[in-house]
DSSP file (Angstrom, degrees, kcal/mol; ACC not computed):
  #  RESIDUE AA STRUCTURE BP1 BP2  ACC     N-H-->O    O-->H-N    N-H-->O    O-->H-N    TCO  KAPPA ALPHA  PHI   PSI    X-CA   Y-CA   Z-CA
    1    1 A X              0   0    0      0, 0.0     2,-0.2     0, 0.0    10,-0.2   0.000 360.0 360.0 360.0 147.0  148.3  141.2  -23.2
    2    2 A X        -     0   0    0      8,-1.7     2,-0.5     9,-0.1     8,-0.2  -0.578 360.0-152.8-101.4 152.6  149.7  142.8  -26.4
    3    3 A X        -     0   0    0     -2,-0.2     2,-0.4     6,-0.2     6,-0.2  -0.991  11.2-136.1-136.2 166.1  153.0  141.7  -27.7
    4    4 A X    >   -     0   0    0      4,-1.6     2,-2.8    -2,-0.5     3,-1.7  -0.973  27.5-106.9-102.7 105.0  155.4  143.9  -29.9
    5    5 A X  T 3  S+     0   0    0     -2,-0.4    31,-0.0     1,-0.3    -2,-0.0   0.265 116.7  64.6 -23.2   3.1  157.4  143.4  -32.8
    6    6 A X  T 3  S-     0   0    0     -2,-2.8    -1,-0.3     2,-0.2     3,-0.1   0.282 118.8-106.3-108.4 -19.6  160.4  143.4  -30.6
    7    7 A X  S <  S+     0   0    0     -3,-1.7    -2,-0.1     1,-0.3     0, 0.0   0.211  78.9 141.0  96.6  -9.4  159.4  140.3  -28.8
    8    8 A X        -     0   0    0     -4,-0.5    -4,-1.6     1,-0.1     2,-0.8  -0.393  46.6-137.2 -75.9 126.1  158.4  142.9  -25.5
    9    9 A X        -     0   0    0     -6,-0.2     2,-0.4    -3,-0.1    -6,-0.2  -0.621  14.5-160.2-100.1  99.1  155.1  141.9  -23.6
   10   10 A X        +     0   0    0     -2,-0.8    -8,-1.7    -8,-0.2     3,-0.1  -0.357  22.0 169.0 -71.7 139.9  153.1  144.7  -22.9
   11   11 A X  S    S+     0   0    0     -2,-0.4     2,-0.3   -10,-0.2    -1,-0.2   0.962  71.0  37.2-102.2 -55.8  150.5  144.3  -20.0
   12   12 A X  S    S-     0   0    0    -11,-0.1     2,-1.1   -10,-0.0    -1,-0.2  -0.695  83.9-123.6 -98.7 143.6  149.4  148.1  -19.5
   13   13 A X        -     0   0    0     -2,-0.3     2,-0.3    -3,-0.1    25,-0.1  -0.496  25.1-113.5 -85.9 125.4  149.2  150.1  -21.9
   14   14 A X        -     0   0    0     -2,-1.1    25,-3.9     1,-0.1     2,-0.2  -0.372  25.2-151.7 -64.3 109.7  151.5  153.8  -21.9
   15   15 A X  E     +a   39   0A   0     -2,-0.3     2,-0.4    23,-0.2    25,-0.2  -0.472  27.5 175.8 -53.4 131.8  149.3  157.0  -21.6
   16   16 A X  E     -a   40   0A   0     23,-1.7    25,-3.3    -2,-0.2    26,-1.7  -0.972  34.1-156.9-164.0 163.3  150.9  159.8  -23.2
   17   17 A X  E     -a   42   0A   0     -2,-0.4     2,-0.5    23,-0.2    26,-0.2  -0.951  24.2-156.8-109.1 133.8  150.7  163.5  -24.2
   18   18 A X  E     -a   43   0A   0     24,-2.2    26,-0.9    -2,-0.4     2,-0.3  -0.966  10.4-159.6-132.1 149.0  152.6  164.0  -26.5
   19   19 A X  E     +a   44   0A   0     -2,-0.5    26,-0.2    24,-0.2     2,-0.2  -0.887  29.1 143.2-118.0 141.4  154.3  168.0  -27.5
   20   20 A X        -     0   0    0     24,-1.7    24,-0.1    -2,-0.3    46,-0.1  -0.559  35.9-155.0 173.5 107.7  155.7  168.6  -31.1
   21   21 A X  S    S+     0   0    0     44,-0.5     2,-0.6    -2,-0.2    24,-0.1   0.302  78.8  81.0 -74.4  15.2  155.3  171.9  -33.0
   22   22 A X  S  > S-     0   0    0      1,-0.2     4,-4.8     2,-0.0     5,-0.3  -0.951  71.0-155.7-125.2 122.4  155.6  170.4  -36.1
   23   23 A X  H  > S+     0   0    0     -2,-0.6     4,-0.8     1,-0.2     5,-0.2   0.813  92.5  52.5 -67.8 -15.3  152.3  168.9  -37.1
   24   24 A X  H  > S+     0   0    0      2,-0.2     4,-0.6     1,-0.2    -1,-0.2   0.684 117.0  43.6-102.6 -17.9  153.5  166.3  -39.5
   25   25 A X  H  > S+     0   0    0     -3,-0.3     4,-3.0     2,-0.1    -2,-0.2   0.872 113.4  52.0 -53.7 -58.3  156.0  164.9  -36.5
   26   26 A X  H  X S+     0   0    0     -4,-4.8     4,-0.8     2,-0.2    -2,-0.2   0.675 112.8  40.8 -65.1 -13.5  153.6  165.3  -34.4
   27   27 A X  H  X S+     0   0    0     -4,-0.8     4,-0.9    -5,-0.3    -1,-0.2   0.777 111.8  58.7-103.9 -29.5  151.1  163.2  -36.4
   28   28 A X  H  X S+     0   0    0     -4,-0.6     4,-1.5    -5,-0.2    -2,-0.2   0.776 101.0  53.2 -84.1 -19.0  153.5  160.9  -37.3
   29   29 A X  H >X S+     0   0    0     -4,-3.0     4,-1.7     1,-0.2     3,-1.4   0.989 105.5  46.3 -94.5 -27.2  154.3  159.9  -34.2
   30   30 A X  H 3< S+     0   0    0     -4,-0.8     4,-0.3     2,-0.2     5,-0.2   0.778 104.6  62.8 -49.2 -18.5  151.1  159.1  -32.7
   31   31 A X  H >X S+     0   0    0     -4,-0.9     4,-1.7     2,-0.2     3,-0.7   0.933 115.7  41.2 -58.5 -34.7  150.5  157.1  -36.1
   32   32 A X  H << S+     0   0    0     -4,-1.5    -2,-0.2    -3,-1.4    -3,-0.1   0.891 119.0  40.1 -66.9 -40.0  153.9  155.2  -34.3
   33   33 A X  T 3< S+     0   0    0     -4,-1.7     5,-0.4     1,-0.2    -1,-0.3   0.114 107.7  55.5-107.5  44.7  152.9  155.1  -31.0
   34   34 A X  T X4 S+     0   0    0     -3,-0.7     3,-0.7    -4,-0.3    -1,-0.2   0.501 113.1  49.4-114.3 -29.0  149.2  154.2  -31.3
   35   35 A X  T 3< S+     0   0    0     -4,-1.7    -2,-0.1     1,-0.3    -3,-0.1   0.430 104.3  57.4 -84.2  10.8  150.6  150.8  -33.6
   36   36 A X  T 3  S-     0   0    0      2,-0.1     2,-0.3   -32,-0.1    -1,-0.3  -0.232 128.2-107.4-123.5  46.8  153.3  149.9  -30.8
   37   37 A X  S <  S+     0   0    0     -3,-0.7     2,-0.2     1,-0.1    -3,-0.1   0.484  73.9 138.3  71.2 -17.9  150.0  149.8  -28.5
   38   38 A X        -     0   0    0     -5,-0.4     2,-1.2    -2,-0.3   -23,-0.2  -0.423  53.4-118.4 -88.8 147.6  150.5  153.1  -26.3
   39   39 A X  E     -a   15   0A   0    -25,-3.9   -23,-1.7    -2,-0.2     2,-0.6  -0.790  17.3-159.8 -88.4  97.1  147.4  155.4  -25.6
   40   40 A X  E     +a   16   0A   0     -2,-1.2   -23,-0.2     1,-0.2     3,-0.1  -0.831  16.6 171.3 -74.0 120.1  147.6  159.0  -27.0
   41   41 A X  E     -     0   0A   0    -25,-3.3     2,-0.4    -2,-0.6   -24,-0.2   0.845  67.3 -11.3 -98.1 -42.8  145.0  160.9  -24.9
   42   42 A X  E     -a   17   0A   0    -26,-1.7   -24,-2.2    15,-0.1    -1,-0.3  -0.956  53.4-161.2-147.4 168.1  146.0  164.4  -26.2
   43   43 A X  E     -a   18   0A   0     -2,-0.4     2,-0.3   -26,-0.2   -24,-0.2  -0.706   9.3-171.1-134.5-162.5  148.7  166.2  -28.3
   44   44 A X  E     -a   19   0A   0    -26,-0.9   -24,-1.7    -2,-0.3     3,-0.0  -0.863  20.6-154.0 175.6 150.1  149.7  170.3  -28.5
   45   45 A X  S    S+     0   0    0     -2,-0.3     2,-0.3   -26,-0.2   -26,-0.1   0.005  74.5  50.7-125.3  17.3  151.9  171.8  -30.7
   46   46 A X  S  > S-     0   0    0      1,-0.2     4,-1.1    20,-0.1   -26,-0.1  -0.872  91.1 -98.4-148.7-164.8  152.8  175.0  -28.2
   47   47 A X  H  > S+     0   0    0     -2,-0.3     4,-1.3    21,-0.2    -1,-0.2   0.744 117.4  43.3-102.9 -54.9  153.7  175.6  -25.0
   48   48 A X  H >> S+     0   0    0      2,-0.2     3,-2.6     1,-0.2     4,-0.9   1.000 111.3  51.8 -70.7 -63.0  150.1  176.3  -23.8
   49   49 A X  H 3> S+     0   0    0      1,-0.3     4,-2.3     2,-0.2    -2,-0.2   0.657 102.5  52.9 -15.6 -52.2  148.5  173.8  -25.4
   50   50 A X  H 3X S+     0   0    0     -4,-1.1     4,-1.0     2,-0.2    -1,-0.3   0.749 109.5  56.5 -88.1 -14.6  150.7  171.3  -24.1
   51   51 A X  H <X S+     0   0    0     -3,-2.6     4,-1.4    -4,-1.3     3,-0.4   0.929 110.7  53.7 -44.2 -49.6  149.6  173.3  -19.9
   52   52 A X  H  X S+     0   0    0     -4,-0.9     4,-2.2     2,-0.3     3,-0.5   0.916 103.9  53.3 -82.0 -59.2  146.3  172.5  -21.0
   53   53 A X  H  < S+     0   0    0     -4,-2.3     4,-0.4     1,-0.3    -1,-0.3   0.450 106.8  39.7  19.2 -81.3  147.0  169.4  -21.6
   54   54 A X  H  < S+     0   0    0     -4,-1.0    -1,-0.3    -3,-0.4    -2,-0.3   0.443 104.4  74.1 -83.6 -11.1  148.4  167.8  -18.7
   55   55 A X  H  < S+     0   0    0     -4,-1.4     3,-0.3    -3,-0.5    -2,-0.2   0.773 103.9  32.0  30.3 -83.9  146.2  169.6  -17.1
   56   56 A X  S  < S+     0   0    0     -4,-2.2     2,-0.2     1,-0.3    -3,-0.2   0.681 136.9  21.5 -90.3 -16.6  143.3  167.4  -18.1
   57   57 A X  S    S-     0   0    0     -4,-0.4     2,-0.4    -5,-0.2    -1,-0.3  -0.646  87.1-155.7-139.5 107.1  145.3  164.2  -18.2
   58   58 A X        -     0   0    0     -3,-0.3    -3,-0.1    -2,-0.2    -4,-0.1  -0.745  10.0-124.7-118.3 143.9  148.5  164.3  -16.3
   59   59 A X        -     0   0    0     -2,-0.4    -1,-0.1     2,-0.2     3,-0.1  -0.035  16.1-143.3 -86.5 145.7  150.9  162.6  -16.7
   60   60 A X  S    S+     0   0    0    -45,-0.1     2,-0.3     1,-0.0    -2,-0.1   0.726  93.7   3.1 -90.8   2.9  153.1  160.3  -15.0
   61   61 A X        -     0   0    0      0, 0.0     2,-0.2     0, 0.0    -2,-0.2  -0.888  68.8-149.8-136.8 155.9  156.2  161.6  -16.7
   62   62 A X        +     0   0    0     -2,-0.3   -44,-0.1    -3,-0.1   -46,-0.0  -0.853  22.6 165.7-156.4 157.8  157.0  164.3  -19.2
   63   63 A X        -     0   0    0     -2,-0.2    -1,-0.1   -44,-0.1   -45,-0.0  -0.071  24.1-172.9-120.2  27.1  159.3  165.1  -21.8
   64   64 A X        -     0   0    0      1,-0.1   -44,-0.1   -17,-0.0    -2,-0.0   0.361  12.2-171.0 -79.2 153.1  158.3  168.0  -23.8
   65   65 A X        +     0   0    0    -18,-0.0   -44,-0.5     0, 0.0     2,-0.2  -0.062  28.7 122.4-142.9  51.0  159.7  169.1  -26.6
   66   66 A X        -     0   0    0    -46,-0.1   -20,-0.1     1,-0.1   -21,-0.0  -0.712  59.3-122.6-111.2-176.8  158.6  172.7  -28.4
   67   67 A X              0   0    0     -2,-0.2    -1,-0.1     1,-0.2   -21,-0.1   0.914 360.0 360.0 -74.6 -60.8  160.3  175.7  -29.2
   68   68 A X              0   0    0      0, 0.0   -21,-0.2     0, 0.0    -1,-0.2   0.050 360.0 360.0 -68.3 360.0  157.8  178.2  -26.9
């Protein structure tokens, strides 16, 4: 088990995809959420990308967030 600066204990760790057309968002948050423990398996900066994407690892959720 992992624990979190927050006092929160995680026991599995969050898969995610994560969409963000701006690479230096997008790169800063997986810098965020790979140190709070969470698994990035892929990331996309469009609209296809982020098809492709879940696609190959899908997700139990999604939130996406680009322009296209």
């Amino acid at each position: 088990m992992n624990s979190a600066d927050n006092g929160l204990v995680i026991t599995r760790r969050l898969r995610v995809v994560l969409a963000e057309d701006a690479a230096v968002l997008r790169d800063g948050t997986v810098e965020l959420l790979t140190a709070r423990q969470c698994e990035v398996v892929a990331t996309a900066g469009t609209a296809p990308e982020l098809l492709a994407a879940v696609a190959e690892h899908p997700p139990a959720e999604a939130r996406p967030s680009t322009r296209r």
